[in-house]
N, C-alpha and C positions, 0 to 999 in steps of 0.2 A: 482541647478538652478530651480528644476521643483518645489519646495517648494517655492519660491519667486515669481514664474509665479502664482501659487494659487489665493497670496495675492493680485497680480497686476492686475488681470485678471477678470473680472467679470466672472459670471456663464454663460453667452448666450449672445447674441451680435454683434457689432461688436465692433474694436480699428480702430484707427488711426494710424501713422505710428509713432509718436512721442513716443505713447506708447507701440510700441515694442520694437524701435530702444534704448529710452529715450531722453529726454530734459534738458542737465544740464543747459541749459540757462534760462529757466523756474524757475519763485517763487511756490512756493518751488520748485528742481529739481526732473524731475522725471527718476528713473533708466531705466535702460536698464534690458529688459528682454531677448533680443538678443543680444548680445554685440557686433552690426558690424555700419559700417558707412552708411549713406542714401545713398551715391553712392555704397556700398558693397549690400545692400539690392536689390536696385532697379535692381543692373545687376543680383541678385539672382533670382529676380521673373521672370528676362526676360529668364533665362536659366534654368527654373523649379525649381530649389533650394529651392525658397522659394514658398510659396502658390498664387495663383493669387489673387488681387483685387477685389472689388467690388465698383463698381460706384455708390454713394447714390445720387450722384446730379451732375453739371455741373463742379463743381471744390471742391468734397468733393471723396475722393480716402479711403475705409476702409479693414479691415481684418477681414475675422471670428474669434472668438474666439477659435470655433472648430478647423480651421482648424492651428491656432499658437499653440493651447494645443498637435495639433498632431505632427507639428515641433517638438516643445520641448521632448516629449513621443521618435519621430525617434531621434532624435539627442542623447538623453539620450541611447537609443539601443547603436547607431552607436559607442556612447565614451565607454561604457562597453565592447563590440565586440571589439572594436579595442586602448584601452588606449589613443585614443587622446580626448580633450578637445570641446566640444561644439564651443567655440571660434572658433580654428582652424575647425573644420568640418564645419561650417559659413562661412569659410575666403576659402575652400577647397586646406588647404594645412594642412600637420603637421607640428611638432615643431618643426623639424629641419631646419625647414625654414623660422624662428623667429630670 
């Protein structure tokens, strides 16, 4: 995943939420770099999980790049330390619960 997030990812910045979660609805589609649903995310950021937002304007909601590269870096830890899958460690359950 963290080879994928490279290409997806600008170098500095911020993202959108479209393009962490992905937009398959979108011409062309665009992937998911997280692979959770916007209601999975949003309860993430509300319970630390995921990284907090930034406000660029009255209805424009974005992400650091830093701080999704570090997501992906901890998660990548978290799935070596412990054999579960980024997925599940997103979803905060393992595989036996799929």
């Amino acid at each position: 995943m963290e080879d994928s997030a490279n290409t997806l990812l600008p170098a500095t910045g911020f993202v959108r939420i479209w393009s962490i979660i992905g937009d398959s609805e979108s011409n062309p589609p665009t992937p998911a770099i997280i692979p959770v649903s916007r209601s999975t995310w949003w309860a993430g950021v509300k319970s630390g999980r995921f990284p907090s937002p930034i406000k660029l304007g009255p209805r424009i909601t974005a992400w650091r790049v830093e701080d999704i590269r570090r997501l992906i870096s901890d998660s990548n830890s978290f799935q070596n330390n412990s054999g579960t899958d980024t997925e599940s460690y997103a979803d905060g359950m393992d595989k036996s619960h799929v």
